[in-house]
KOLBA-989169 format. One line per field, with one value per residue (C-alpha): x, y, z; residue number from 1; residue in one letter. Coordinates in steps of 0.5 Angstrom, whole numbers. Each point is the difference from the previous one (the first is absolute). Layout:
REM residues N
xx	c(X, ...);
yy	c(Y, ...);
zz	c(Z, ...);
pos	c(NUM, ...);
code	c(a, ...);
This chain:
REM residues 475
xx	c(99, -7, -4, -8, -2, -7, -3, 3, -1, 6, 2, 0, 4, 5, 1, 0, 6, 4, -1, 1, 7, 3, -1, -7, -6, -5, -8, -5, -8, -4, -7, 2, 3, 2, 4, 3, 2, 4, 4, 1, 3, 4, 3, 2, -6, -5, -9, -6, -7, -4, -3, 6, -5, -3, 5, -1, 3, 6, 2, 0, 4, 6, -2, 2, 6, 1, 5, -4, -5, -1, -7, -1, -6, -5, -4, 1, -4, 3, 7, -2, -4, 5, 6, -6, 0, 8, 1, -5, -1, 6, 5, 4, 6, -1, -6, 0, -7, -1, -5, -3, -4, 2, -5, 3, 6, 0, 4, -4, -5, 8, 2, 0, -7, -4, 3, 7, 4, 8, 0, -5, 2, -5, 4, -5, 3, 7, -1, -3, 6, 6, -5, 1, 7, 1, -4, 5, 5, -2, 7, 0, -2, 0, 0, 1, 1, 5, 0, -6, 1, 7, 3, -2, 1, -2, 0, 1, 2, 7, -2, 5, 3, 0, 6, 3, -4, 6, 5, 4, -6, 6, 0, -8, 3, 4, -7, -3, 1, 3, -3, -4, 1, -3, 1, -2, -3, -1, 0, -5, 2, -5, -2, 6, 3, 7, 4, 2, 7, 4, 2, -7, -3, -7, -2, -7, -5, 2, -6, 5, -2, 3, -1, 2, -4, -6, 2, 5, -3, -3, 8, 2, -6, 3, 7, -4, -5, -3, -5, -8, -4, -5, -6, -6, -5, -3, -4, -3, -4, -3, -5, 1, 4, 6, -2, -4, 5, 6, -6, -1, 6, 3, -6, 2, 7, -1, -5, -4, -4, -3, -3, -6, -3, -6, -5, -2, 6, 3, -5, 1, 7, -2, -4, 8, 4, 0, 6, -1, -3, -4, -2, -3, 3, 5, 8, 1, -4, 4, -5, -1, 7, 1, -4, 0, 8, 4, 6, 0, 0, 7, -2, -6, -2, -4, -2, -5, -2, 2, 7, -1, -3, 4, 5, -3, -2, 6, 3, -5, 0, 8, -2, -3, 5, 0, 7, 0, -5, -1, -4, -1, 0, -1, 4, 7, 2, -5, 5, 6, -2, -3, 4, 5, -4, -6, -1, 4, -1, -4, -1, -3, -4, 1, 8, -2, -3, 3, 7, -4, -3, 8, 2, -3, 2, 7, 4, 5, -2, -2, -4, -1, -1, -1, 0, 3, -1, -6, 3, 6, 5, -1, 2, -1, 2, 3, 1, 7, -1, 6, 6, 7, 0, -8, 0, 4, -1, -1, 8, 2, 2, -3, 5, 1, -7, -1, -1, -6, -1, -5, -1, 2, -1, -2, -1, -1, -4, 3, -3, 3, 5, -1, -6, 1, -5, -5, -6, -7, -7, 3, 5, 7, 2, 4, -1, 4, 0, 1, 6, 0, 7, 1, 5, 7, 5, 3, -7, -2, -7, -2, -5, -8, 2, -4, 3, -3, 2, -1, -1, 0, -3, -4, 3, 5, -5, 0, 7, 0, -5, 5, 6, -5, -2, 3, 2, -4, 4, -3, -5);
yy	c(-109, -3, 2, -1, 1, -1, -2, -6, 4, 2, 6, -4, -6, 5, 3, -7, -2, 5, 0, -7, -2, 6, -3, 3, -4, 1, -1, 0, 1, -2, -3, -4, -6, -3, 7, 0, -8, 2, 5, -5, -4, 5, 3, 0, 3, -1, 1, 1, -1, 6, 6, 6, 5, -4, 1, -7, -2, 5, -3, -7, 3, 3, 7, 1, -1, 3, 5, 1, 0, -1, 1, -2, -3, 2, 4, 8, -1, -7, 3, 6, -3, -5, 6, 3, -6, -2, 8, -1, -7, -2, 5, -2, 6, 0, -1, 0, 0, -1, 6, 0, 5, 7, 2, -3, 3, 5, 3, 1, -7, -3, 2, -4, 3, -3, -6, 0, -1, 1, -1, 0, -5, 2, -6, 2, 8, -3, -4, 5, 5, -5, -1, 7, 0, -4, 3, 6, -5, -5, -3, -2, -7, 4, 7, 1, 6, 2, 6, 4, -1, 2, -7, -5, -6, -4, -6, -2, -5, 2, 0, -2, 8, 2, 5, -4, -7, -4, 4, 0, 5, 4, 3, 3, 6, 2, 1, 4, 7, 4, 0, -6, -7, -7, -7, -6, -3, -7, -5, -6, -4, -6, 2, -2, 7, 1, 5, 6, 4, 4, -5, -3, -2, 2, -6, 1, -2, 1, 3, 6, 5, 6, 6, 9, 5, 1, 7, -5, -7, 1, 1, -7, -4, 2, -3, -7, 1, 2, 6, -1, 5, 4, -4, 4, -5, -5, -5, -3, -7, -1, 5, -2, 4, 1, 0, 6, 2, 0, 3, 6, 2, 0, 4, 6, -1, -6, -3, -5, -6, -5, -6, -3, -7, 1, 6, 2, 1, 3, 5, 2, 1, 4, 5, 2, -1, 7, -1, -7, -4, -6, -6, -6, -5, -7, 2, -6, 2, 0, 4, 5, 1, 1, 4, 5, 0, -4, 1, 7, -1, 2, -4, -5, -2, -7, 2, -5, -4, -7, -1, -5, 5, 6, -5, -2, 9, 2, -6, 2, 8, -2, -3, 4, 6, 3, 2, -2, -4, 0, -6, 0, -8, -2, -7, 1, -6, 3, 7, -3, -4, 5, 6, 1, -4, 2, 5, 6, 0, -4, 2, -3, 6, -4, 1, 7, 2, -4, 5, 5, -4, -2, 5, 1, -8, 1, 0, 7, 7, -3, 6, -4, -7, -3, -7, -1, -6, -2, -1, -3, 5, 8, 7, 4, 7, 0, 6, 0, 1, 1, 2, -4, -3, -3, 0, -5, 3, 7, 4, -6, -1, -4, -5, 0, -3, -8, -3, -3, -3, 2, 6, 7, 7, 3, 6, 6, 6, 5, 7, 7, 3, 7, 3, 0, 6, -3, 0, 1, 1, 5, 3, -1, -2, -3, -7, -6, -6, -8, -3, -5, -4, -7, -2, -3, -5, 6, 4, 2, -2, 6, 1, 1, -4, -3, -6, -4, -9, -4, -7, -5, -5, 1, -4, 6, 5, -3, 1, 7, 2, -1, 3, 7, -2, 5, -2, -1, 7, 5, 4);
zz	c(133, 0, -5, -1, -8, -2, -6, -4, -8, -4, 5, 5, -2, -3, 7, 2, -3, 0, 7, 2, -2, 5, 6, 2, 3, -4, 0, -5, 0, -5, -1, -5, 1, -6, -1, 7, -1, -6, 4, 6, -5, -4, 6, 7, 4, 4, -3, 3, -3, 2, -1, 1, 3, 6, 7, 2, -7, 0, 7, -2, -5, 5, 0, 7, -1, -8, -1, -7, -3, -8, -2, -7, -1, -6, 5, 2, 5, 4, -1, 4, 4, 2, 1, 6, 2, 1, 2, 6, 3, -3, 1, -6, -2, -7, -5, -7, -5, -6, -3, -7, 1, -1, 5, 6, -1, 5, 6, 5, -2, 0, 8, 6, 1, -5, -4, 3, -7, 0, -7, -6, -6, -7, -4, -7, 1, 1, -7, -3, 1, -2, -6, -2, 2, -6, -4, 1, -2, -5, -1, 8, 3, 6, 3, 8, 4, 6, 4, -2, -7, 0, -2, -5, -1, -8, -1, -8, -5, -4, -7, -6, -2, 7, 1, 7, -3, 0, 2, 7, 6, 1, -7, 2, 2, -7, -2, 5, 1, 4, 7, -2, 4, 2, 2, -4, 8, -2, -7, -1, -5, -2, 6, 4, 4, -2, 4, -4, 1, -5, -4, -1, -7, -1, -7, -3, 3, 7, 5, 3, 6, -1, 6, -1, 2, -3, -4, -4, -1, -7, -2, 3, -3, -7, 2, 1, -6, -5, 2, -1, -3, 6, 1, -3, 0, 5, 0, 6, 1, 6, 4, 7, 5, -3, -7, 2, 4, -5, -6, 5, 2, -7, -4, -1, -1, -6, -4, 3, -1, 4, -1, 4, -1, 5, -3, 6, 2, -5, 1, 7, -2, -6, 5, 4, -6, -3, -5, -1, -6, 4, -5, 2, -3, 2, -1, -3, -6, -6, -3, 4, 2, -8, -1, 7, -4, 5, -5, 1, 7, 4, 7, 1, 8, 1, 8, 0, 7, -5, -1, -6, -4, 2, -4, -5, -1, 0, -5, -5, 1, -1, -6, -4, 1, 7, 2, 6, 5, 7, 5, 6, 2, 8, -1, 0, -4, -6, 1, -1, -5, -5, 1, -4, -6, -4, 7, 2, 7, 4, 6, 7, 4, 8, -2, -2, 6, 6, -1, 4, 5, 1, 1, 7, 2, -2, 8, -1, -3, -7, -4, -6, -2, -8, -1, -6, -6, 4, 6, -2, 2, 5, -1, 7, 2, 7, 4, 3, 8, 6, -1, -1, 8, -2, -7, -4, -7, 3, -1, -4, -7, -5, -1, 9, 0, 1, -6, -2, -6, -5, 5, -5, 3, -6, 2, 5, 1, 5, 4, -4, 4, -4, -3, -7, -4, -4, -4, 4, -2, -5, 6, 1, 7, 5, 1, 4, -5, 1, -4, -4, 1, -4, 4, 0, 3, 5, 1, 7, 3, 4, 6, -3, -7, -4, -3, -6, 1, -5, 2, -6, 5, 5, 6, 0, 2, 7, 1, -4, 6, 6, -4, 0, 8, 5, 6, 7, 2, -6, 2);
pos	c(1, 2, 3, 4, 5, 6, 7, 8, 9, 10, 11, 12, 13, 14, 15, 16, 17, 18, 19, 20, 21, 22, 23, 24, 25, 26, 27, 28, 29, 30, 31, 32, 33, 34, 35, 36, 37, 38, 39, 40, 41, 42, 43, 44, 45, 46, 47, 48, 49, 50, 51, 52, 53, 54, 55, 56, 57, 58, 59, 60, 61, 62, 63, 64, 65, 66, 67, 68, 69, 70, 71, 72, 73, 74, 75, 76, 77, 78, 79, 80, 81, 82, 83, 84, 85, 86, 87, 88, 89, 90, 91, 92, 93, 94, 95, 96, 97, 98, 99, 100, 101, 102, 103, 104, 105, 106, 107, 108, 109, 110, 111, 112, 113, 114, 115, 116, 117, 118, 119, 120, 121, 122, 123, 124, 125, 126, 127, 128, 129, 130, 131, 132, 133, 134, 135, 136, 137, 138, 139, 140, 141, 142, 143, 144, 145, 146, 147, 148, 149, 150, 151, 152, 153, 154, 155, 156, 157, 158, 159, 160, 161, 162, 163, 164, 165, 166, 167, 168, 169, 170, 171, 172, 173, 174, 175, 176, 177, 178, 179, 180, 181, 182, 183, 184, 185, 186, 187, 188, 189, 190, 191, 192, 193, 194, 195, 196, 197, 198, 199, 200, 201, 202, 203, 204, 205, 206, 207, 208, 209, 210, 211, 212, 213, 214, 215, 216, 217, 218, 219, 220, 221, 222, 223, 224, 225, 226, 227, 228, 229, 230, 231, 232, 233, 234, 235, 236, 237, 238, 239, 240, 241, 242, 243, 244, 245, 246, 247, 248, 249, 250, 251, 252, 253, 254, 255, 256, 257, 258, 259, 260, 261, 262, 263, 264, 265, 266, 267, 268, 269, 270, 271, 272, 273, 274, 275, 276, 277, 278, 279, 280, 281, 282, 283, 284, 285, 286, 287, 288, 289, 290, 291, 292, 293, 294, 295, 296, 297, 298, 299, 300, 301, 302, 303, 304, 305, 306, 307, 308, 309, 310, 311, 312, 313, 314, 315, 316, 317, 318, 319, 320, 321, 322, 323, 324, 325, 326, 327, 328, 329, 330, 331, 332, 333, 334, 335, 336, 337, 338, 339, 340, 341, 342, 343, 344, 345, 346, 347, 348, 349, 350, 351, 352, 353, 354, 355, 356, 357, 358, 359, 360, 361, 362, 363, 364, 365, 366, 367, 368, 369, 370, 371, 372, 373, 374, 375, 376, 377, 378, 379, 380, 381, 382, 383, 384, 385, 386, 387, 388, 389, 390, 391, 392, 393, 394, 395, 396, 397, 398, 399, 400, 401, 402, 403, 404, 405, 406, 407, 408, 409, 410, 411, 412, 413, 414, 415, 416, 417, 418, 419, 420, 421, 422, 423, 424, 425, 426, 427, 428, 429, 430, 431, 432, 433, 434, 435, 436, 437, 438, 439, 440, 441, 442, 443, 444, 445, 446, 447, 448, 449, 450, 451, 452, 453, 454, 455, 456, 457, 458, 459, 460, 461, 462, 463, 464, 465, 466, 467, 468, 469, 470, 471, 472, 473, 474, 475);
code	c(x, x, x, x, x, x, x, x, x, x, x, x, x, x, x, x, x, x, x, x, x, x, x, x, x, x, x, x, x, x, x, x, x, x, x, x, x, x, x, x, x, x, x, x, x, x, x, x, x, x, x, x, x, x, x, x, x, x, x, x, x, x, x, x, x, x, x, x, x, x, x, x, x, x, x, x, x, x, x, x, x, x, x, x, x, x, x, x, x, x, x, x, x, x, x, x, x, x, x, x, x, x, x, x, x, x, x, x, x, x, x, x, x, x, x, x, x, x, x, x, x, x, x, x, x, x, x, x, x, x, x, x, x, x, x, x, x, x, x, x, x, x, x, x, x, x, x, x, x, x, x, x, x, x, x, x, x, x, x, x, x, x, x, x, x, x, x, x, x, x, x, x, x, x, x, x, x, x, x, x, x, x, x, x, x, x, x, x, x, x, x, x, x, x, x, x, x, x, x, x, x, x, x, x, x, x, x, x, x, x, x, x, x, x, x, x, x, x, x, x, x, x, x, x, x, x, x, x, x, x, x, x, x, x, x, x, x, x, x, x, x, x, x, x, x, x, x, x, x, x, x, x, x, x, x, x, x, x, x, x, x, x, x, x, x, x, x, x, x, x, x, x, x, x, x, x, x, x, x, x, x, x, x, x, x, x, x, x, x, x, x, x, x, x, x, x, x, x, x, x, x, x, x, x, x, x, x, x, x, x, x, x, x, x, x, x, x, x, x, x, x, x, x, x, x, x, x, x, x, x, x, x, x, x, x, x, x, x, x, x, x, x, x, x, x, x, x, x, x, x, x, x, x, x, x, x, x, x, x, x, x, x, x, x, x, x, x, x, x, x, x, x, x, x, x, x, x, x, x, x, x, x, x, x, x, x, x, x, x, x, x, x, x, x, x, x, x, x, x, x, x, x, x, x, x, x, x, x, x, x, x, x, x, x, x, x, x, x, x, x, x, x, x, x, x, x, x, x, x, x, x, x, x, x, x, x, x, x, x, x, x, x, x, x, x, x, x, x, x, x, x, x, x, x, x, x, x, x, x, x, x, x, x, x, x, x, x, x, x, x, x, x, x, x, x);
């Protein structure tokens, strides 16, 4: 696939290698040199230096011959700019825009007619809905969603105490209750992937993945560790987009304090936060931390544009008391490196981000892609498509199909054959309702399933995708 990203930032050298290694024929525009001669060296494409909005430039670049277009760039406007361009002089198929203003967002303004965007990415709004999600679950290092809200996948550190903790992964089930099922889909022991059977042994200290349906999962999180209270209090340091973000989306449902070094700044936020306690101040002021009551705090967030100081934030605020610290830190080497030290989560926002836009790059029917471990490994949900004569998975059982190593099928969801009576709106009615299947070695994928494959590598996913394609003859 030949594949135009522009922009050389965070966002758009995620994209780049996560597309790189897959046999994709990949350019990226950039007015920064120095930004794009660091991907050149790093990865197998090609650059260009120039402004991503001016025609001549994307036809240098290859534009008439792209089959995508990933726009990525700081700018709102040279994003959509750029997917008129591709659509009207280029003619290229799929165009995808990075939009970080609400504004835009927008079918009609969206359509082939205005600004020809396929599909718009708002990478501050993806990281500010999983920031949320792991508020909702403090035990997790990740929380990811399948089929609609359906299926979830949590990604944990087993504790000492916990119920499965040092036991086989085939006793979970004596703990559930009845009606009640999951899959461990992928262990990581000191960052190594060990492929999980029955007879595996969860040890302390390992990073265990764990999928169910959501109505279930608060009950398997307590096979691994020990449960944390509900987050009640929240401290925010940083004031930029996703700070504000995150600080809007919370208040009314936590208390909520932010903090903000610059005073006009901080003043703005004041003004559009109306449940928010705004203090300008350094997060890295012990002081003040002390006395904003840092110990009584159930959750610190350092969302601050530099990485060195979200980890220096979150050590301190760790330090002095809070239960559990979260840092949002651009350089994966810096991630890997505190998480699991004095700071609970590190969390890199390109890896966040770059799962929606792969789902829209990823060959076969893929209705969701989630990077994992920071792009080390990948959950997809694929649509099964054919039948038994176009189709290598569809009909077949889960031990018929080839084996992939350190490729799992996690879980399936599946259309209701019957209507069950529910309850909707305060009124009983009739209701068809997708099943949630964790699946074994005889279960039968069906026509329309939605499979949930764990790889714990990501050179498996290319071949993950051709096991799901159809045949020529499908229709």
């Amino acid at each position: 696939m030949r594949i135009i990203i522009l922009g050389a930032g965070q966002v758009g050298a995620s994209v780049a290698e996560a597309l790189s290694s897959e046999a994709n024929d990949i350019t990226i525009v950039d007015q920064n040199r120095e930004a794009l001669a660091a991907l050149a060296d790093r990865y197998d494409v090609r650059t260009l230096a120039g402004n991503a909005a001016y025609p001549s430039v994307l036809k240098e670049a290859g534009m008439e011959d792209a089959d995508m277009l990933v726009a990525v760039t700081q700018s709102d406007q040279t994003n959509l700019v750029a997917c008129k361009i591709a659509r009207t002089l280029f003619h290229v198929p799929t165009r995808i825009a990075r939009l970080r203003s609400a504004d835009f967002l927008d079918e009609k303004l969206m359509s082939d007619e205005n600004f020809a965007v396929d599909y718009a990415i708002c990478p501050e709004q993806d990281i500010t809905d999983y920031i949320v999600k792991l508020i909702r679950f403090p035990e997790a290092l990740q929380v990811l969603e399948f089929a609609h809200g359906l299926v979830t996948l949590v990604g944990v550190r087993a504790y000492p105490g916990g119920l499965l903790v040092g036991k086989p992964i085939r006793t979970m089930r004596e703990h559930l209750p009845e009606g009640a099922d999951a899959r461990i889909a992928a262990i990581f022991r000191e960052h190594q992937p060990v492929d999980p059977d029955g007879d595996t042994v969860i040890e302390p200290g390992d990073e265990v993945f764990v999928l169910a349906a959501t109505v279930h999962i608060r009950l398997v999180l307590k096979e691994l560790r020990r449960m944390i209270e509900p987050v009640k209090r929240v401290m925010i340091a940083g004031g930029g987009n996703i700070g504000l973000r995150v600080a809007a989306t919370l208040e009314g449902t936590y208390q909520v304090k932010l903090l903000e070094r610059d005073r006009q700044r901080a003043e703005i936020i004041a003004a559009k936060l109306a449940g928010t306690l705004v203090l300008h101040g350094e997060a890295t002021d012990e002081n003040l931390l002390a006395e904003e009551n840092i110990d009584e705090t159930d959750m610190f967030l350092a969302l601050t544009n530099d990485d060195e100081d979200n980890i220096m934030a979150a050590s301190l605020a760790k330090r002095l008391g809070c239960k559990r610290v979260l840092a949002l830190i651009n350089r994966r080497a810096y991630a890997d490196m505190v998480q699991g030290g004095p700071i609970d989560i590190g969390l890199s926002p390109a890896q966040v981000s770059i799962g929606s836009l792969l789902t829209h790059v990823r060959r076969g029917d893929v209705a969701r892609v989630h990077s994992l471990r920071r792009g080390a490994a990948e959950a997809l949900e694929l649509i099964a498509h054919g039948d038994q004569k176009t189709s290598k998975v569809v009909g077949r059982r889960i031990d018929e199909l080839p084996k992939i190593k350190g490729a799992h099928i996690a879980a399936i969801v599946r259309r209701g054959k019957e209507a069950d009576v529910v309850m909707k709106d305060g009124f009983l009615v009739d209701e068809i309702l997708d099943q949630v299947i964790i699946p074994h070695h005889d279960t039968v994928i069906e026509p329309d399933d939605h499979v949930m494959v764990f790889c714990t590598r990501k050179r498996q996913v290319s071949e993950v995708e051709k096991l799901f394609q159809v045949s020529a003859g499908f229709l």
